[in-house]
N, C-alpha and C positions, 0 to 999 in steps of 0.2 A: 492355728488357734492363737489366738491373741492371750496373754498372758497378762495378770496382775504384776503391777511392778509396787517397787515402797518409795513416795516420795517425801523428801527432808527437807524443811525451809531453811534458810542459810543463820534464822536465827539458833537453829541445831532442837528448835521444838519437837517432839514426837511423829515418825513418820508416819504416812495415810496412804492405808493398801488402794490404789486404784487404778484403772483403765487408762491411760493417756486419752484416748477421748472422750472417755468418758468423763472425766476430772475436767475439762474444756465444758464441757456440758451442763458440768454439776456447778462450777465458779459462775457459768452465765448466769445461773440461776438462782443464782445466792445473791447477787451483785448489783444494785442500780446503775455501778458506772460503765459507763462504755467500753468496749473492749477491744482493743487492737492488734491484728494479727500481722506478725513478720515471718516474709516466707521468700525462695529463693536461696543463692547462694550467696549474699554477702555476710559483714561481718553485723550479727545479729545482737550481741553484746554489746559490740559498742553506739549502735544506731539506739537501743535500747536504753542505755546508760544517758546520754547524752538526751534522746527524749523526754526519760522520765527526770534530769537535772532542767530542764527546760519547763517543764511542766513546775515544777516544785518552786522555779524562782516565779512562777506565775502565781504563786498560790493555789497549786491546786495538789490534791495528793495523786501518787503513781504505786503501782507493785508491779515486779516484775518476774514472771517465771510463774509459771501455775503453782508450785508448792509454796512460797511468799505471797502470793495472793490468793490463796485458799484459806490462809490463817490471817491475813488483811482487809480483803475484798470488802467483806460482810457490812462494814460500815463506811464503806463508800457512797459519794452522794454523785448525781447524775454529773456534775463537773469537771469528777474524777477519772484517773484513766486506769484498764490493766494493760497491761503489754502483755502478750504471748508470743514465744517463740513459736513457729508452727514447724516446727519437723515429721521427719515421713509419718509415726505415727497419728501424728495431729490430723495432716494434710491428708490421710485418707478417707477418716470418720468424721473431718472436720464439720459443727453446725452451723443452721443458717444464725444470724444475727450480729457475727463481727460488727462493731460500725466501720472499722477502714481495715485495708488490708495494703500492706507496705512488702512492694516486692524490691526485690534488692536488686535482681540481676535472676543471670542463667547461665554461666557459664562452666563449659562441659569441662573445663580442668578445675573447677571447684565444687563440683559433686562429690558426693560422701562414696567411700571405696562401693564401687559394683552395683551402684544407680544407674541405671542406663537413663538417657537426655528425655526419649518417649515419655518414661514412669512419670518422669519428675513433671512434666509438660501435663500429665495427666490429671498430677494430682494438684498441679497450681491452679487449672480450668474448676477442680472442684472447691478448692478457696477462693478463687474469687465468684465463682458462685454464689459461696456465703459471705462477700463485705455489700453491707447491707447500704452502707452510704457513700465509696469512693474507695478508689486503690490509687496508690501513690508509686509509682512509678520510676525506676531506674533509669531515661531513657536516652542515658550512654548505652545501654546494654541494648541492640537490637531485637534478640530473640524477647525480651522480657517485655519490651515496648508492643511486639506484635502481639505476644500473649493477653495482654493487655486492650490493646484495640477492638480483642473480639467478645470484650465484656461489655456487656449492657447497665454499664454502671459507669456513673461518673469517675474521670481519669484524671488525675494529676500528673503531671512528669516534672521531673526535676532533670536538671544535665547540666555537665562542665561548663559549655559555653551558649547557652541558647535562649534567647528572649522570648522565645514563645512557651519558656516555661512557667511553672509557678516557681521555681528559685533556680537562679544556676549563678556561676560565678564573670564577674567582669571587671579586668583590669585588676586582677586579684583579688578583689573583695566579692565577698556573697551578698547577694542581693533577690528579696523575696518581692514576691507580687502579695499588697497587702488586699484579700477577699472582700473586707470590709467597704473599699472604695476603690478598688481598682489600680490605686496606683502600685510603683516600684517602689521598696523599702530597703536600704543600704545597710547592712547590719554589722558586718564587720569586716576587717583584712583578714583574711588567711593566715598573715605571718604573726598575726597577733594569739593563735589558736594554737593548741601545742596539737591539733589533732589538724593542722594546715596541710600536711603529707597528702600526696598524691593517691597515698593508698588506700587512706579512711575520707575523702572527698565526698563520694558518695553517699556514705551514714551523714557526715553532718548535715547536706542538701536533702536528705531524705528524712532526720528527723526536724529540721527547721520547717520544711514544708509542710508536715504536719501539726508542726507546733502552730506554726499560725494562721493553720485552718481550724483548728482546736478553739480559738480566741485569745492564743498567749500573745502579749504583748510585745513589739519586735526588741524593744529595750531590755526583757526578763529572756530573750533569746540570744541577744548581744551577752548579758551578764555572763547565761550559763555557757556559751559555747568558747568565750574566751579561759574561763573559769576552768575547765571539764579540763579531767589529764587521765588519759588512755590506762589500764588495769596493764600490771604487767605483762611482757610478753607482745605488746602493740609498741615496738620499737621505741622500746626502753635504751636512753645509754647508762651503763654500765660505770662505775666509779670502779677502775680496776688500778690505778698508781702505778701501770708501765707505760705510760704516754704515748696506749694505743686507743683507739676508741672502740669500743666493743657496742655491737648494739643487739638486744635481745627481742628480734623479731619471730620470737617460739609461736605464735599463732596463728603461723600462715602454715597448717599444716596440710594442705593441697596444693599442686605447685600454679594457680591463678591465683588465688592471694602474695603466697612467695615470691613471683614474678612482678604483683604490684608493691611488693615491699622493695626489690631492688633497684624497682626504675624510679619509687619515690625518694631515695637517698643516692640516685645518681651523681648529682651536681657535687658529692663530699670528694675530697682527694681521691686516691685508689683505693679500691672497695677488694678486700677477699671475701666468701661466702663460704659459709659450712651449711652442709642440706643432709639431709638422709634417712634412715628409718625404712618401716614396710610403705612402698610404695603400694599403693591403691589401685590401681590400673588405669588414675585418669590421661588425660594428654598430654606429656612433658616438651611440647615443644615451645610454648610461649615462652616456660620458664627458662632452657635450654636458651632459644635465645635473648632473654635479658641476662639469663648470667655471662654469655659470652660478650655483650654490650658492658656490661657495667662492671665485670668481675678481673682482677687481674688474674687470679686463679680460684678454681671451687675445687673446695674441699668435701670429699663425701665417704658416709661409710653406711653402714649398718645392710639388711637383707637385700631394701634397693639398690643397693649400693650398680648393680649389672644394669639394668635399665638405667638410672640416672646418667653413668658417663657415657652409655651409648649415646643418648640422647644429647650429652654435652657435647662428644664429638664431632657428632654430625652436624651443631650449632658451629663449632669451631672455637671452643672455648676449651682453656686448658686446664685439666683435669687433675687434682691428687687424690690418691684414694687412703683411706686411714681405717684405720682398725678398729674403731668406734669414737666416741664422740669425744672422749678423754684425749685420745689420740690428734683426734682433728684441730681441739683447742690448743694442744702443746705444738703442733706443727705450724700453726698460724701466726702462732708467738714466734717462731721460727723466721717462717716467712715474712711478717710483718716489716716496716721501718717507722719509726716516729711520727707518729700525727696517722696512719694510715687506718681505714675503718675496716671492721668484721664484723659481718651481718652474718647471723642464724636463724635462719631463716628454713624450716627442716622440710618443706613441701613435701611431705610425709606422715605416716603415724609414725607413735614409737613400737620399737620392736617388743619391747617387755614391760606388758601392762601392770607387772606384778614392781618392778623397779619403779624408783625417782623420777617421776615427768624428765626428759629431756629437759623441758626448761631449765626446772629447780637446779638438775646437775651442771646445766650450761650456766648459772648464774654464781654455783657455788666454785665453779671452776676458774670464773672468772674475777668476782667480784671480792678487792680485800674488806669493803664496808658494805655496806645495805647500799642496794640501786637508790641515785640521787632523785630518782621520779619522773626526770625530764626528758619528754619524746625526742628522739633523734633528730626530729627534721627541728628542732625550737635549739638544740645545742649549736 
């Protein structure tokens, strides 16, 4: 039985008892603006963020999150956009009338703990059933690209390097195919982006391409995306005053994200890693080996702790185990030498939902001032 839940807008107004799909239903219905569904497994916040930053230098308005745009939506005019996240609940009852539907990806170590790959397959064939005008497409992600294929709806793809998409990157810089007239539009370098990392590439090709099939202007796409700086925990460095660099990659908490967080800060001096927490039961071996590629040692503790170094050592990476996360950070200070980086990256949940997010205590353990705001890969 599907249960009532309370949802809160982040402005902290009064929560509204309702259905997860049913609230998708009820927002469509309130709304003249069109509505955009993210689904998959990438990082959904910050393709969102970045979207709705993109949209707003266009002039147009965004809300984002069903409970923000429940209490927004209502005076939206057809220009406008919502974003929804679409997670399991969404994706099962999801309605028809999406206008686009932005898949991220599919990959089976970025599934939420005890998704089996079928379910998820299942319930992506039922979202894109309901985008009503195009799905935009991850299509570095194989599995996502085929899923995609067997829609009878118009397909956008985006990818790293490929000109037969509507945006990918060349010679470092991102470049969109402008709808309007056909031709390529050069928007910006990478290295000028604090969100250039290897490991958020995909959100920003994924919300540019939508932005400028929307009608935004590729100049108010330049502005926002050079502009945009990642929410903490999207490999944040750390202002810690021991002249180590510490970087707060707490949001990769499956180990396919984790895994692109350590090969996107590969190229820094030697990298240590701290991971850990309740392991999920997804696939550790991407992660396994980038930490053995990029790590001079990983540090890990909490329930996964037995699973993660198995997996470490059969990557052939070497291993400290630590007693929890307090531990891990005081050991690395240990291990460390001057100038050398620490990425936490926890490719887990935390163990005790009732304690301090892992992040907060990873930041307060580290940090003698407030984080300076700057993505890792822009330091």
């Amino acid at each position: 039985m599907q249960t009532d839940m309370l949802i809160r807008s982040r402005s902290g107004s009064p929560g509204i008892p309702v259905r997860p799909a049913g609230a998708l239903a009820r927002l469509m219905a309130m709304t003249e603006a069109p509505v955009i569904g993210l689904a998959g497994t990438g990082d959904h916040g910050l393709t969102m963020g970045l979207l709705a930053d993109m949209l707003r230098a266009g002039g147009r308005n965004a809300s984002l999150g069903i409970a923000d745009s429940l209490h927004q939506a209502a005076g939206f005019g057809p220009g406008d956009r919502v974003l929804i996240e679409l997670g399991t609940p969404m994706l099962r009852q999801v309605p028809q009338g999406l206008s686009t539907l932005v898949l991220s990806g599919l990959a089976p170590d970025a599934l939420a703990p005890g998704q089996a790959m079928a379910d998820a397959v299942d319930e992506l064939r039922r979202a894109i059933a309901g985008a009503g005008d195009c799905v935009v497409v991850n299509a570095d992600d194989a599995r996502a690209l085929a899923l995609a294929a067997e829609a009878r709806v118009e397909v956008l793809r985006v990818a790293s390097a490929d000109r037969h998409a509507e945006a990918w990157v060349r010679a470092g810089e991102l470049v969109l195919v402008d709808p309007l007239v056909g031709i390529e539009r050069r928007v910006c370098r990478l290295d000028d982006c604090a969100i250039g990392a290897t490991a958020y590439r995909s959100s920003l090709l994924l919300a540019s391409a939508v932005a400028v099939q929307i009608g935004v202007e590729v100049e108010a796409i330049r502005a926002a995306a050079c502009a945009f700086r990642p929410r903490p925990g999207q490999l944040d460095r750390l202002e810690s005053g021991d002249r180590l660099v510490w970087i707060d990659g707490s949001s990769a908490i499956r180990p396919g994200p984790a895994a692109d967080a350590l090969r996107s800060i590969a190229g820094r001096r030697t990298i240590l890693s701290i991971a850990g927490g309740r392991h999920g039961g997804q696939s550790l071996e991407r992660w396994a080996r980038a930490s053995a590629d990029v790590s001079d040692h990983t540090l890990i503790f909490g329930s996964g702790a037995e699973a993660l170094c198995a997996a470490l050592l059969r990557a052939g990476a070497s291993v400290v185990r630590c007693a929890d996360l307090d531990d891990a950070v005081a050991s690395a200070r240990h291990l460390a030498s001057a100038g050398q980086s620490i990425l936490f990256a926890p490719a887990c949940d935390a163990d005790d939902l009732d304690s301090p997010r892992p992040s907060e205590r990873f930041r307060a353990l580290v940090t003698l001032s407030d984080p300076i705001g700057a993505s890792a890969e822009a330091a």
